[in-house]
N, C-alpha and C positions, 0 to 999 in steps of 0.2 A: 282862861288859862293861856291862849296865846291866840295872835295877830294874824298867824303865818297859816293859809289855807290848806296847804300840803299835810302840814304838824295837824291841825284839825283832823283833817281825812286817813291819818295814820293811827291816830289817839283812836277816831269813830272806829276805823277797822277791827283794831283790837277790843275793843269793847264790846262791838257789835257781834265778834266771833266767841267772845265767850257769853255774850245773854243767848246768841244761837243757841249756846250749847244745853242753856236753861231751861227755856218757855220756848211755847210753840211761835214761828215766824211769823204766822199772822196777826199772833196778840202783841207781840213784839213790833211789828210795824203800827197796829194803831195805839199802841202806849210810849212809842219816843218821836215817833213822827212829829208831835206838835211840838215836839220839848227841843229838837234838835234842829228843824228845817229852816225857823230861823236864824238861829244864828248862824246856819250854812250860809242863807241868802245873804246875810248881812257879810259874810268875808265873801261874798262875792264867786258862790260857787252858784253852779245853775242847777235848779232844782229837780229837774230830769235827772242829771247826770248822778245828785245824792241820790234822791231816792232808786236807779237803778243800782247803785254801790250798795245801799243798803238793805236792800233785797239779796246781793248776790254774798254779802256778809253774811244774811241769818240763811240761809239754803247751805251754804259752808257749816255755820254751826252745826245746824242739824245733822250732820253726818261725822262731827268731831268727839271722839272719845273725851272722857267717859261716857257721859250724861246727851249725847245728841240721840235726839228721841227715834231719827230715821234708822239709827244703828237697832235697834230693837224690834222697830216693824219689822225688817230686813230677816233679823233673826227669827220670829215669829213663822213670819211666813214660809221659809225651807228648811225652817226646823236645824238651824244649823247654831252652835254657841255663839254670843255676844263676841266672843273672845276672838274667833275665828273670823267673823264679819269685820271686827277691828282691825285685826293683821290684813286681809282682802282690801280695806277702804284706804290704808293706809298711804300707798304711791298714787293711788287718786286722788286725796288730802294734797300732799305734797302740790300736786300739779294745778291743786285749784288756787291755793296760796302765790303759787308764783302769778298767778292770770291775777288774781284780784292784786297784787302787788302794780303789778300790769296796767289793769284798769284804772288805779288810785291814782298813779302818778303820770299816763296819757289818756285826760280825760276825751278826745278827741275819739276814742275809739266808740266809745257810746254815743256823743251826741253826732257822729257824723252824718247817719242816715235822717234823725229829725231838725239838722239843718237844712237839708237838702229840700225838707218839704214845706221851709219858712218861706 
């Protein structure tokens, strides 16, 4: 679909944040992991750097209304409404969205500590 590493890594986000919201992160990482890392590698992203983005995508999902499965345990467990957990998660949403915005577009922020140990 496109050339441009950045446009890849924006497209992944959005994608990634709404299959978060579907299945759990785990099955989600070993079901796009093969489908996607290449062609990451191939524009020339380092592969540390995806797959910590796309870890920190589906952990965002899971806590994204409607359907993110951690809104549920959450409620479960203090017995408190879906709906109320929603409203509470809501300005923590907000603030994870801008850091992963963050993270996408200075990858330097992640790989800086495993270059240091090249």
């Amino acid at each position: 679909m496109t050339t441009s590493p950045i446009l890849f890594l924006l497209m992944m986000n959005v994608l990634l944040l709404i299959i978060g919201t579907l299945i759990n992160a785990s099955a989600a990482v070993i079901i796009l992991t093969p489908i996607f890392l290449p062609v990451a590698i191939q524009l020339g992203i380092d592969p540390l750097f995806f797959g910590v983005l796309m870890v920190v995508n589906l952990a965002i999902g899971c806590i994204t209304p409607p359907v993110g499965l951690d809104l549920f345990v959450a409620s479960a467990i203090t017995d408190i409404p879906v709906e109320r957990v929603m409203k509470a998660v809501f300005p923590y949403l907000m603030v994870l969205l801008i850091d992963l915005l963050i993270l996408t577009l200075c990858p330097d922020i992640i790989t800086f500590l495993p270059e240091l140990l090249r």
